[in-house]
Structure formats: structure tokens, C-alpha cells
N, C-alpha and C positions, 0 to 999 in steps of 0.2 A: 619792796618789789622783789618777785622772787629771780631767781638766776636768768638770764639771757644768751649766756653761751653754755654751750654744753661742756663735759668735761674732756681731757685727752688723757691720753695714756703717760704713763714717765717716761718710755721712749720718744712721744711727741714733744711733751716737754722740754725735755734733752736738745732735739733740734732747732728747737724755737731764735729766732732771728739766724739759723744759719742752712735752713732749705725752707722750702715752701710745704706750712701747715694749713690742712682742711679740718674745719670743725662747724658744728652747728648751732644755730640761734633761732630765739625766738619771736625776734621783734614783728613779727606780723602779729602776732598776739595781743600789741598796746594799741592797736587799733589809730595808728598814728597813721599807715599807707595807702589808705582806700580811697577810691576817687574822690569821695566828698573832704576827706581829711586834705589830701595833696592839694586838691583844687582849694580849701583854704588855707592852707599854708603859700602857697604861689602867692594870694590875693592878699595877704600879710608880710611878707618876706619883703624887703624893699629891693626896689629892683637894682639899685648900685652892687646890691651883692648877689644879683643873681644871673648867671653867668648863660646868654644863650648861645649856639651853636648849632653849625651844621658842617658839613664838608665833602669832598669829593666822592660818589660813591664807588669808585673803584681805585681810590689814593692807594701808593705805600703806605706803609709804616709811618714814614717820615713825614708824608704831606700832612699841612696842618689842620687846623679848622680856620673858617670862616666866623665871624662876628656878628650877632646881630641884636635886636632890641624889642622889647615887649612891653614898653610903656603905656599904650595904652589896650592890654591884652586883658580880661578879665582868667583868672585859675582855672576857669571849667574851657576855656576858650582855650589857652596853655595847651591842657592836657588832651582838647581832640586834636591839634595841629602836631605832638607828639605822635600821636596814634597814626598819623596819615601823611606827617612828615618827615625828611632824611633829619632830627633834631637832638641835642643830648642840652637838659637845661640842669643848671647845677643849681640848689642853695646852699651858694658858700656862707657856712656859719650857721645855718638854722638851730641847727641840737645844741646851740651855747645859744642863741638869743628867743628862741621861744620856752616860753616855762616848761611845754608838756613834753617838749625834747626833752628839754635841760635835764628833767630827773631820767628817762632812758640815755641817755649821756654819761650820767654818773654812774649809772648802775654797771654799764659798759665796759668803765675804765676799769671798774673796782672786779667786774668778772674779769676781765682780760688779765687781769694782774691775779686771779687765784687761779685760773687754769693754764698758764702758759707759767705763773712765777715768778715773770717780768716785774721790776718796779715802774708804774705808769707814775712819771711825773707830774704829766699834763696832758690832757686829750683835747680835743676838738673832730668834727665830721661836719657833712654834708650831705645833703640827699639829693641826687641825680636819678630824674629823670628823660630817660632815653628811648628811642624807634626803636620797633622790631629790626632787626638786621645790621643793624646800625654800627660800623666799624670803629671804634676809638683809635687813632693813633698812641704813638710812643710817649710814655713819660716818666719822670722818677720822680718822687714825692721828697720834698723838703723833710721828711721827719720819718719816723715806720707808720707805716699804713696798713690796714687791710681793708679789703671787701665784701662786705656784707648782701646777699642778693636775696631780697624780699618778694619782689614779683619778676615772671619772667625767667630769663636761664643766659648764661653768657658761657663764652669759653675768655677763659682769662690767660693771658700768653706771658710769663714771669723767664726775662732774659738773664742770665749771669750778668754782676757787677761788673763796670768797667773799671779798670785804674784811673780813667781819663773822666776829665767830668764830660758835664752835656751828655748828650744821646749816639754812645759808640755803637751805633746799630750798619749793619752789612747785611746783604741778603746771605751772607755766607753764617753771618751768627744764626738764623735761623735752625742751624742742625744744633744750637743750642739752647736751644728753649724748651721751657718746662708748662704745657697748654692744663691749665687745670678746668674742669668743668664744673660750673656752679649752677645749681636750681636753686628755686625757692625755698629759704630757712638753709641753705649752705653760705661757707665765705670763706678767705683765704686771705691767710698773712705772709710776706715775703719776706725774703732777705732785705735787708736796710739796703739804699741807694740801686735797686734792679731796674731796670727800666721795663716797663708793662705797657700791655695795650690787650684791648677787647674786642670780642664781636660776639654781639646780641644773639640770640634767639628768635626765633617767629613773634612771639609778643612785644606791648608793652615792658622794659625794661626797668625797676624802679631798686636803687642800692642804695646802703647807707658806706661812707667812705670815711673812715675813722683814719685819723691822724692822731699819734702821740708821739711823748719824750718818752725815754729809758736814759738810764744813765747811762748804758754804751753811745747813744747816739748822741747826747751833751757832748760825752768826752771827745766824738768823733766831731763833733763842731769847735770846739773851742782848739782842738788840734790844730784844722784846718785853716780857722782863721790866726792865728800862731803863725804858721807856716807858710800865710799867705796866697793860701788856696782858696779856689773857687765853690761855692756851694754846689754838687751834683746835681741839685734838685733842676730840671727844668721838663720841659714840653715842646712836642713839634709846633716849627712856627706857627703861631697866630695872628694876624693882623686882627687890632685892635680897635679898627675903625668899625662902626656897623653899615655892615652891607645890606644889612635885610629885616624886614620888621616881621612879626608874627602877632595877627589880630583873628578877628572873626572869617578872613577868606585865607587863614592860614600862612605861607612862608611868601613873602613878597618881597625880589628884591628892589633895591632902590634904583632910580636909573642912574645907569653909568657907572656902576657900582658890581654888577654881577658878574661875577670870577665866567673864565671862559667856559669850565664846563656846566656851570651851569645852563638845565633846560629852558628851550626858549617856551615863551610866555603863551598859551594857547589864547589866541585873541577871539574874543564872541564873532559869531558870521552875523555879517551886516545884516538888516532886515530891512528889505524893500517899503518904500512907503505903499500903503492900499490903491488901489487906482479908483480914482473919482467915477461913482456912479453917470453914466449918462441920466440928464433930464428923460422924464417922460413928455413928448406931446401933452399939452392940456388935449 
């Protein structure tokens, strides 16, 4: 398989896990992201590992997401309720447990490691699909990550590392933050342990989100746990419970179950019964 990222300069190089690098790929070219692809890989992917979601449309940073469930959703059904809903669905693990990922996975790792230099230990990713406009909250990835944005366009927001684990987010850190803009066939690697969050573009949103080892970031674990420290890695609150299903009439939630902002339910207008003909006279 031929190359999937593109190449960077020795000065990019040079920075690599200590600013935020932009470079390009090719994976809309393996023909893995097209609605008929996506929509069978949904209808494949088991749903324990696939992660749905929505949440506040005018949340902070910090408000979390909401939970919900697609068990009996068919993948073409998934993907118009994306299209027409506030929704971001992840397949955690797909590019390690489907064959036709598995080899763009590998090929991934092995670019990632001749164009940045990095020794990739171990990779894994996931493909998320997300609404147009659709805000992701705050997070910091268990391991280095980057962003791969296949269809659609986001502004990706990569915060300075805290000392502090968890999510040291302040409206005041906002004067420092680094907003990187990704289209289609762009992506972006950050600094290890940043905490990130996104917002969509007018379309469909669909990424591939690459997680690996380096040996910095082993040492930077086995340190931590040494030391008796907490893993960085987390996410704005999520409750866990599902609040809401997504089928064929789209994002439903459960009753007694719907967070306060969300919208109330347009109920059909009653329809009067027909009024009974009068007899005619024989």
C-alpha cells in the first residue's frame, strides 16, 4: 500500500510531540469512508464498542455529553440521524478489529514513524462520525493522538499541558489555545497529555483518530505510576446511563430520562374524527 501521510519538513520533524504539527493524508483514497462503506461498517462494528452521543448545543468546554444507544438502528439509519442530528458516534477499535482497516492501520503506524521519526510502538484509532456544527468538549487522550479529517472540516482547539491531571480548563486559558483548521485529507498531532476539543463545520463530519505509544510516552507512564500519579487522560463528564436511542425516527429520548436542555418533543396535532354522514330520506 503506498504512503498515507504526506511528508514534513526537518524543521517539522524537529517539533514533533512538542507543538502542534499539520500534515496530510490520504485515506479517502482506500475507499473505506463513503456512505455505503460507513453505513457498513456501523452494521458490523458491535455496538458495546460503539460509542453514541449528543450534548448541550450551547455547552462550555467542560459540559459533557449525554449517552445514548443504537441497538436496534440499522448503519444507513445511523448515518441519516447523524446528518439531521446534534450526534458524534465513535467506533472504538474498528481499524484493529475489521481486516480492511486493520491493513490502513498498519500502514499508519509505519508512515507516522518515517515522517515525524517517532518510534510507534503501538497504534490503534477509531472512526467518528459526527453532525455538522457539532461542538466536541474538552479531552486528553490516554496515549499521543492525532486527527485525521476525511470528510467535512473542523477547527480543532489544542490547549497547553497542565501539571495537574484531569481537565485544568478556565475561560481564562482560552488566550491560550492553539485553533488549528482541518479540511478534508488534513490532520493534526499535538503535544502528549493537551487537552483538545472541536467544532464541526456545515457538513457531515467523519475522522479517523489515531492513538499510539512512543517510547517518551511509556516512560512518561511507568514514571507516573512509580510516583503514584494519576493518568492525564480523561473527558468532560459523561453519564453513562443511555438517555436516548437513535432508530429510523432519529434521536429519541427516553422518558424521564431527557437532560433539561433538551427540546421538547413536537407532539402530532390530534385529528378530529370525520362527522357521520346524515341519512338520506328513502
Amino acid at each position: 500500500m503506498p504512503s498515507l501521510l504526506s511528508p514534513l519538513t526537518a524543521d517539522q520533524r524537529r517539533l514533533a510531540r512538542r507543538e502542534v504539527l499539520r500534515f496530510g493524508h490520504a485515506l479517502a483514497g482506500t475507499g473505506l469512508f463513503s456512505d455505503e462503506s460507513l453505513a457498513q461498517l456501523l452494521d458490523l462494528h458491535p455496538r458495546a464498542q460503539t460509542r453514541v452521543l449528543t450534548r448541550r448545543p450551547d455547552g462550555s468546554p467542560r459540559d459533557g455529553w449525554a449517552a445514548g444507544a443504537a441497538d436496534k438502528a440499522t448503519g444507513a439509519q445511523l448515518l441519516k440521524a447523524i446528518g439531521t442530528c446534534a450526534l458524534s458516534i465513535s467506533l472504538d477499535g474498528v481499524m484493529s478489529s475489521d481486516p480492511a482497516c486493520r491493513l490502513v492501520l498498519d500502514q499508519l503506524a509505519a508512515d507516522l514513524h518515517d515522517v515525524t521519526g517517532l518510534m510507534v510502538l503501538g497504534a490503534d484509532a477509531s472512526i467518528v462520525i459526527s453532525s455538522p456544527r457539532l461542538a466536541a468538549p474538552l479531552s486528553i487522550a490516554a496515549r499521543e493522538a492525532a486527527a485525521l479529517t476525511v470528510r467535512g472540516g473542523q477547527v480543532l482547539y489544542v490547549y497547553p499541558a497542565g501539571p495537574e491531571a484531569g481537565l485544568p480548563w478556565t475561560p481564562a486559558r482560552e488566550d491560550a489555545v492553539t485553533p488549528v483548521m482541518l479540511q478534508a485529507g488534513q490532520a493534526a498531532f499535538w503535544p502528549s497529555q493537551s487537552p483538545t476539543r472541536s467544532v464541526n463545520g456545515e457538513d457531515l463530519h467523519v475522522s479517523v483518530i489515531l492513538t499510539f505509544e512512543t517510547p517518551q510516552s511509556k516512560l512518561a507512564q511507568v514514571l507516573r505510576r512509580a510516583l503514584g500519579q494519576p493518568s492525564p487522560a480523561a473527558c468532560a463528564q459523561t453519564d453513562p446511563t443511555p438517555r436516548f436511542d437513535v432508530g429510523a425516527k432519529g434521536l429519541v429520548w427516553r422518558e424521564g430520562l431527557a437532560p433539561e436542555w433538551a427540546p421538547n418533543p413536537k407532539k402530532a396535532p390530534r385529528r378530529r374524527a370525520p362527522a357521520a354522514k346524515a341519512l338520506k330520506a328513502a
